[in-house]
N, C-alpha and C positions, 0 to 999 in steps of 0.2 A: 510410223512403222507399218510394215506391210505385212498381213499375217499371209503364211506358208498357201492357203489354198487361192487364197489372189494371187500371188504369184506366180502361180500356176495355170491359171485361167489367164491369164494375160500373155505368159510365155508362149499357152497352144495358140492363143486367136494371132500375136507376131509370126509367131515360126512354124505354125500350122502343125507341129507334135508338140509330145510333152517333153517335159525338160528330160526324161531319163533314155529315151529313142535317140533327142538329139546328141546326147555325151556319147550316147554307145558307138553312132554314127560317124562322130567326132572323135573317139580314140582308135574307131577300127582305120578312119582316116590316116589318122597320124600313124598307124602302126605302117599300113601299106605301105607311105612315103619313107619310114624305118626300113622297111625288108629291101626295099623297092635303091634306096640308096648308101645303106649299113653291110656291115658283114656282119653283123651282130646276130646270135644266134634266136628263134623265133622265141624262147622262153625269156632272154633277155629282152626284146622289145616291149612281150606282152607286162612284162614288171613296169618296163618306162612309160608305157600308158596307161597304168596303173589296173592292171588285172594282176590276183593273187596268184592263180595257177596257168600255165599253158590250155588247161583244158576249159577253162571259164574262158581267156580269149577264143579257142579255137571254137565254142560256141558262139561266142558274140559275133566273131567273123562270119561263118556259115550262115546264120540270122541276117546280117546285113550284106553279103556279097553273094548269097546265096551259093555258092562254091565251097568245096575244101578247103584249106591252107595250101596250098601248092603253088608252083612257077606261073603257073598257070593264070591263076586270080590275080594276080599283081599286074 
């Protein structure tokens, strides 16, 4: 078995971040492709990639698209 900080050292030297850069990165992805082909409203997608509030995504978005939430960024 693999203890947690190996894991983790293994993950950054493959994917060159840590594993928690790449999920953020990963679900602001998937959210885009949500807004980008959904009618679904932005509070609904942020739940389907698993953020608890609109405002925790609309943070994570801003961090990684460096933009607003707007038409715009998508």
């Amino acid at each position: 078995m693999i203890n947690t900080s190996t894991l983790k050292e293994i993950f950054k030297a493959v994917y060159g971040q840590p594993i928690a850069t790449y999920m953020k990165e990963f679900r602001v992805r998937q959210a885009m492709k949500l807004l980008r082909e959904t009618n679904d409203t932005i509070a609904d997608i942020a739940s389907q990639v698993g953020y608890q509030t609109q405002g925790k995504f609309s943070s994570a978005f801003q961090s990684i698209v460096k933009m607003s939430l707007s038409p715009e960024a998508l």
